[in-house]
ChimeraX commands (.cxc) that place a marker at each C-alpha (Angstrom):
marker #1 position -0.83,-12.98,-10.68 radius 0.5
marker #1 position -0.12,-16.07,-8.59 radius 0.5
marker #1 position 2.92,-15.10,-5.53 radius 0.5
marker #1 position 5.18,-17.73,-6.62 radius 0.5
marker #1 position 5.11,-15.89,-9.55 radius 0.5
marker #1 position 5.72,-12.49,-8.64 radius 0.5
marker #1 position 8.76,-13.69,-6.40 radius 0.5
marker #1 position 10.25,-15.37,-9.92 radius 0.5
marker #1 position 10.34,-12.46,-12.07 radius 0.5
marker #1 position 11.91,-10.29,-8.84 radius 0.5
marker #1 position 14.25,-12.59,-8.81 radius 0.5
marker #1 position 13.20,-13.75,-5.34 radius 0.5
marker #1 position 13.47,-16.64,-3.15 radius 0.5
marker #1 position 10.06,-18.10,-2.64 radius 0.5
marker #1 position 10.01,-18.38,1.00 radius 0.5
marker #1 position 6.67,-18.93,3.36 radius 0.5
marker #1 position 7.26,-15.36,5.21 radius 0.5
marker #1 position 7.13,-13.77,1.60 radius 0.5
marker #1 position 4.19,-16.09,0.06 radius 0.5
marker #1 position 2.51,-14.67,3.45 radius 0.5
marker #1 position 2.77,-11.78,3.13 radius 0.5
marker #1 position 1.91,-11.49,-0.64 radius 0.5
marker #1 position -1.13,-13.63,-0.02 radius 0.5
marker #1 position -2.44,-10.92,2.49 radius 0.5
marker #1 position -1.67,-8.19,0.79 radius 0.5
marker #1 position -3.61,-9.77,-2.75 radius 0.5
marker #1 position -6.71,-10.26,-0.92 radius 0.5
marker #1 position -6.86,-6.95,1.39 radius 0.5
marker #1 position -8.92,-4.51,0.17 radius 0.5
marker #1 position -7.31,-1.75,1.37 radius 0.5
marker #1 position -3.49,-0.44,2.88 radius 0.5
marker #1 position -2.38,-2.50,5.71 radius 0.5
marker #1 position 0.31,-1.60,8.11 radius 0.5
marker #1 position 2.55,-4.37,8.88 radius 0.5
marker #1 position 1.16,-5.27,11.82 radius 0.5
marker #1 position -2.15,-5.84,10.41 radius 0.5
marker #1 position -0.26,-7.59,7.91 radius 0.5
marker #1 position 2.02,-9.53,10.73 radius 0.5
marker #1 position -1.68,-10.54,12.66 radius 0.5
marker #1 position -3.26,-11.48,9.22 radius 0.5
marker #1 position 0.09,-14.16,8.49 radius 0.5
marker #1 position -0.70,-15.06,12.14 radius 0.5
marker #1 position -3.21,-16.70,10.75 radius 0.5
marker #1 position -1.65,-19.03,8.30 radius 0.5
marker #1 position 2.44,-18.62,9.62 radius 0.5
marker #1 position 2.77,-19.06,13.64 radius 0.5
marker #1 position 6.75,-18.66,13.59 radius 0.5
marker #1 position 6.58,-15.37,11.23 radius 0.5
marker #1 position 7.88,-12.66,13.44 radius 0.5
marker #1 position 7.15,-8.62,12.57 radius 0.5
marker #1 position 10.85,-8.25,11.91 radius 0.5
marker #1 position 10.61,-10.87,8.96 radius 0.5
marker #1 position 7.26,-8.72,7.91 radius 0.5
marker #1 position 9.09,-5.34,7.92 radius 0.5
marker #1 position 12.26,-7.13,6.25 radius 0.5
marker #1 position 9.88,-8.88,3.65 radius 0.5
marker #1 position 8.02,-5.55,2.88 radius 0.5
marker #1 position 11.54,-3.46,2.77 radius 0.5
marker #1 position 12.63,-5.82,0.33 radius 0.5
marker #1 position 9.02,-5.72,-1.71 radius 0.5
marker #1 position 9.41,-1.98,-1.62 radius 0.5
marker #1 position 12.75,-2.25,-3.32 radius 0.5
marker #1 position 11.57,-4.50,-5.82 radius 0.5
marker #1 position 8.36,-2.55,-6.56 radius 0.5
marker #1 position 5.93,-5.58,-5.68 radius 0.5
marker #1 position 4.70,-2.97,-2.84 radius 0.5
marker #1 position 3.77,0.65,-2.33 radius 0.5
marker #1 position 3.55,2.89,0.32 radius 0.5
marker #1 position 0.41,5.05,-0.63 radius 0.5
marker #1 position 0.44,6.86,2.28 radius 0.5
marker #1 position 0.91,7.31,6.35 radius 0.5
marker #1 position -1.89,6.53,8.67 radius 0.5
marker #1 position -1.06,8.40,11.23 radius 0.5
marker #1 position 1.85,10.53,10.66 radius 0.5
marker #1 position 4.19,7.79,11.59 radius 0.5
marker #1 position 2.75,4.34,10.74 radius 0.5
marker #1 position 2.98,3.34,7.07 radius 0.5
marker #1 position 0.18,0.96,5.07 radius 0.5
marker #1 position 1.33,-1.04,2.02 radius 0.5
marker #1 position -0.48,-2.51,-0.81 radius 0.5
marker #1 position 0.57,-4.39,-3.70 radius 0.5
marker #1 position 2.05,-2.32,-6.86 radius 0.5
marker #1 position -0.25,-2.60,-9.41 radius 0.5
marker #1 position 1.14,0.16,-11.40 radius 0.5
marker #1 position -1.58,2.40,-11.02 radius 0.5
marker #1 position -2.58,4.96,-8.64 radius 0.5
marker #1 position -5.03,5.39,-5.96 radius 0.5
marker #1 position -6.27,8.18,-3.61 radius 0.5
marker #1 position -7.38,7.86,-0.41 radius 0.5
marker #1 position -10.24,9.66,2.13 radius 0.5
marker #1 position -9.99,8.58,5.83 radius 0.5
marker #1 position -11.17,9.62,8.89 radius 0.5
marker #1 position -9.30,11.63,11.27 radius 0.5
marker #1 position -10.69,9.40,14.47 radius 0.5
marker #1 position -11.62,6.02,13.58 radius 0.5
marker #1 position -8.78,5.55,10.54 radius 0.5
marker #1 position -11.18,3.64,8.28 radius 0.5
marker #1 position -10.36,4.74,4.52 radius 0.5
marker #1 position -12.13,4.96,1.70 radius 0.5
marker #1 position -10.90,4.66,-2.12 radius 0.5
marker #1 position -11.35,7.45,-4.27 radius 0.5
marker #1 position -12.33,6.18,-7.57 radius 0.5
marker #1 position -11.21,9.02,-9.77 radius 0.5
marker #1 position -8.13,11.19,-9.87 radius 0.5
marker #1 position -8.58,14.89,-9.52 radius 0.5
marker #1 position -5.08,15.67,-11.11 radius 0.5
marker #1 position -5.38,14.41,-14.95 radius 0.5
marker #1 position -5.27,17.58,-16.70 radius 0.5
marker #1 position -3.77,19.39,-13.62 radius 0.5
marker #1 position -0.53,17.43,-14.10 radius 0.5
marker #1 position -0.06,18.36,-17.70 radius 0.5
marker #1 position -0.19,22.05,-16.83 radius 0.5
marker #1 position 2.41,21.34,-14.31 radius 0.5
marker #1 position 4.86,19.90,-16.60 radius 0.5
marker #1 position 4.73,22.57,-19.25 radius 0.5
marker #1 position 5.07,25.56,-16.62 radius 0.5
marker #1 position 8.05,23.26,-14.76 radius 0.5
marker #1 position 9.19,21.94,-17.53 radius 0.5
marker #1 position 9.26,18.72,-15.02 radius 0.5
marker #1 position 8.30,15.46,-15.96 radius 0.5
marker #1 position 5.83,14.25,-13.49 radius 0.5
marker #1 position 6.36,10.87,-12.52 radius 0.5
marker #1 position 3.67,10.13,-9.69 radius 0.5
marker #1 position 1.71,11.47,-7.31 radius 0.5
marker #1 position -0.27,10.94,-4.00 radius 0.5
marker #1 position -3.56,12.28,-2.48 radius 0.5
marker #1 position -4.85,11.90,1.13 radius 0.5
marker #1 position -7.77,13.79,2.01 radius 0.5
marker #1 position -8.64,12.97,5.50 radius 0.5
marker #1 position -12.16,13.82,7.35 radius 0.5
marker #1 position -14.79,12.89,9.42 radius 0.5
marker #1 position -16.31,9.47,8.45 radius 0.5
marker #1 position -20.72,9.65,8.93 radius 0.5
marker #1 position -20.10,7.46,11.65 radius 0.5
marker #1 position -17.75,9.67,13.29 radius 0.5
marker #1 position -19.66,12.41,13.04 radius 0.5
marker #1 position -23.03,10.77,14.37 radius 0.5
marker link #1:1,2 radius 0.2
marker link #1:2,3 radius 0.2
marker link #1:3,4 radius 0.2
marker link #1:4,5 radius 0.2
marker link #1:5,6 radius 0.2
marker link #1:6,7 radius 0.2
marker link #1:7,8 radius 0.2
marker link #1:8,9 radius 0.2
marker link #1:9,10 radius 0.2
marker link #1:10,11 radius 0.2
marker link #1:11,12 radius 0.2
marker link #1:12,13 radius 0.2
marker link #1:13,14 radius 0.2
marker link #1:14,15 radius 0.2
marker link #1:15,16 radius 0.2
marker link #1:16,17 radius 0.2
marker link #1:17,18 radius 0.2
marker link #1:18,19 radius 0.2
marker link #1:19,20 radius 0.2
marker link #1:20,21 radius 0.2
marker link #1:21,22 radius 0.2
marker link #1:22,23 radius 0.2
marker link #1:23,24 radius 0.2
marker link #1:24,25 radius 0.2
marker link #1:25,26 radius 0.2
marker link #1:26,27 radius 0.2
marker link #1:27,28 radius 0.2
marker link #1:28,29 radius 0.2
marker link #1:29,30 radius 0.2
marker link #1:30,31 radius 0.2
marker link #1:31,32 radius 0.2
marker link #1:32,33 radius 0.2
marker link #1:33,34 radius 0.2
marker link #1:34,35 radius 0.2
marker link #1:35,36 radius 0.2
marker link #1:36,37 radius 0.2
marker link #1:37,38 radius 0.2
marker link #1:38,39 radius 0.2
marker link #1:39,40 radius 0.2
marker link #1:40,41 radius 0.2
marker link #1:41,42 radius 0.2
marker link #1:42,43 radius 0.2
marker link #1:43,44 radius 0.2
marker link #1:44,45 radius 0.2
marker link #1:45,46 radius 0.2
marker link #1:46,47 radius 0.2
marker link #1:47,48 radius 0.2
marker link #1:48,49 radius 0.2
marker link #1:49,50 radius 0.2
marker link #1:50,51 radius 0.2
marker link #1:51,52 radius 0.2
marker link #1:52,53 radius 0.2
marker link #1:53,54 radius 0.2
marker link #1:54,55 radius 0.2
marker link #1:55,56 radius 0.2
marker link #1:56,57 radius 0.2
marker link #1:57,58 radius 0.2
marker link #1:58,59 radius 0.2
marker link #1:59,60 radius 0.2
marker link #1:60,61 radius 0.2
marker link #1:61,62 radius 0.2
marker link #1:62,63 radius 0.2
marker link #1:63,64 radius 0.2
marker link #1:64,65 radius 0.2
marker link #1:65,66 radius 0.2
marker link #1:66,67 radius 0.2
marker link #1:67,68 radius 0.2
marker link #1:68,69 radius 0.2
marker link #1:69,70 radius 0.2
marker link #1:70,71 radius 0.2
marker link #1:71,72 radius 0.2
marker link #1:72,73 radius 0.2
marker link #1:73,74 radius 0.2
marker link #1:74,75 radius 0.2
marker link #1:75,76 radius 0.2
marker link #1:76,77 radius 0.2
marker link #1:77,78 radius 0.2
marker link #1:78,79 radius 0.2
marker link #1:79,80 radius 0.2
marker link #1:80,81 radius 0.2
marker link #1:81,82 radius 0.2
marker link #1:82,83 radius 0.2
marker link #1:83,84 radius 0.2
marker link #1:84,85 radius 0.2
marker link #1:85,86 radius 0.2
marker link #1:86,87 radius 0.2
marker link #1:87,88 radius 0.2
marker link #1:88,89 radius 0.2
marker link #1:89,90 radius 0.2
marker link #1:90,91 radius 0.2
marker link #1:91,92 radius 0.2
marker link #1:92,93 radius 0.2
marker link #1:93,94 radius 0.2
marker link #1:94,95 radius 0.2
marker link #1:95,96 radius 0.2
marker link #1:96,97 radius 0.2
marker link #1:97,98 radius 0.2
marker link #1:98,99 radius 0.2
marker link #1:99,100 radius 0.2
marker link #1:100,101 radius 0.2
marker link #1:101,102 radius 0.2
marker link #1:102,103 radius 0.2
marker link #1:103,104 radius 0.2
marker link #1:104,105 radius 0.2
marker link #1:105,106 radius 0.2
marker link #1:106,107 radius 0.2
marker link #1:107,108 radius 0.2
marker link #1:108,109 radius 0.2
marker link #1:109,110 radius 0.2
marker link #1:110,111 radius 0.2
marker link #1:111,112 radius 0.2
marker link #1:112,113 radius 0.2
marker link #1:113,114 radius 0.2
marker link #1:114,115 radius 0.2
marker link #1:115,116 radius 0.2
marker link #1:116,117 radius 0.2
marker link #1:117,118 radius 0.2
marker link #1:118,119 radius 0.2
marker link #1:119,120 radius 0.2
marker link #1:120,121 radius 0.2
marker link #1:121,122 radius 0.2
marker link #1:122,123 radius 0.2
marker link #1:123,124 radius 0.2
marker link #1:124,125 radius 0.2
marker link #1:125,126 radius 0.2
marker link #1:126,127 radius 0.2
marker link #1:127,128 radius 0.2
marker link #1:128,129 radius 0.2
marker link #1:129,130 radius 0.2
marker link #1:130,131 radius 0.2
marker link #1:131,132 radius 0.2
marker link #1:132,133 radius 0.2
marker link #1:133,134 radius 0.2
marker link #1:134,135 radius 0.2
marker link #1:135,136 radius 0.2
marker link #1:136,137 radius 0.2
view
């Protein structure tokens, strides 16, 4: 889905700071924090400061354009676009880099949840974090 259009049906201004940071976050292939994000629109938007990044993602996280799928290190968040599905994680414990999971361990174990709850399960997260082979080498 093209930015400018993702903006319209949030009922967003199109401004360059948010087309920035949209653009990055389309073509990343993984979480970014905002300052990966903020060095990324660098790149293509000298006068962006991180403030307008952490306003822009505050106010993507409010529309539900972005996610937070997890912490990276207890108190740095990464974002990624909201494409209404989930995702699980592996990273490594020393050199960060993560790794998608490409199945989720939970589909039947959410359903047993629910009927001993009596909860309706909405979402869920999983970070499993590890030694990379590089790491360990």
């Amino acid at each position: 889905m093209k930015q400018e259009l993702i903006l319209t049906q949030t009922g967003l201004k199109k401004t360059k700071p948010r087309l920035s940071v949209l653009k990055i976050l389309k073509s990343a292939n993984k979480p970014l924090t905002a300052e990966e994000i903020y060095l990324e629109c660098q790149k293509y938007e000298k006068a962006i400061n991180l403030s307008t990044v952490y306003r822009t993602l505050d106010i993507f996280l409010e529309k539900g354009i972005v996610i937070k799928p997890f912490i990276k290190n207890d108190t740095t968040s990464c974002f990624t676009l909201n494409h209404h599905e989930h995702k699980h994680y592996l990273i490594c414990s020393k050199c960060k880099k993560m790794v998608e999971i490409d199945f989720c361990p939970f589909n039947g174990f959410e359903k047993k949840i629910e009927s001993e709850t009596k909860y309706t399960i909405t979402n869920h997260k999983l970070e499993m974090f590890g030694i990379c082979p590089n790491c360990k080498k």
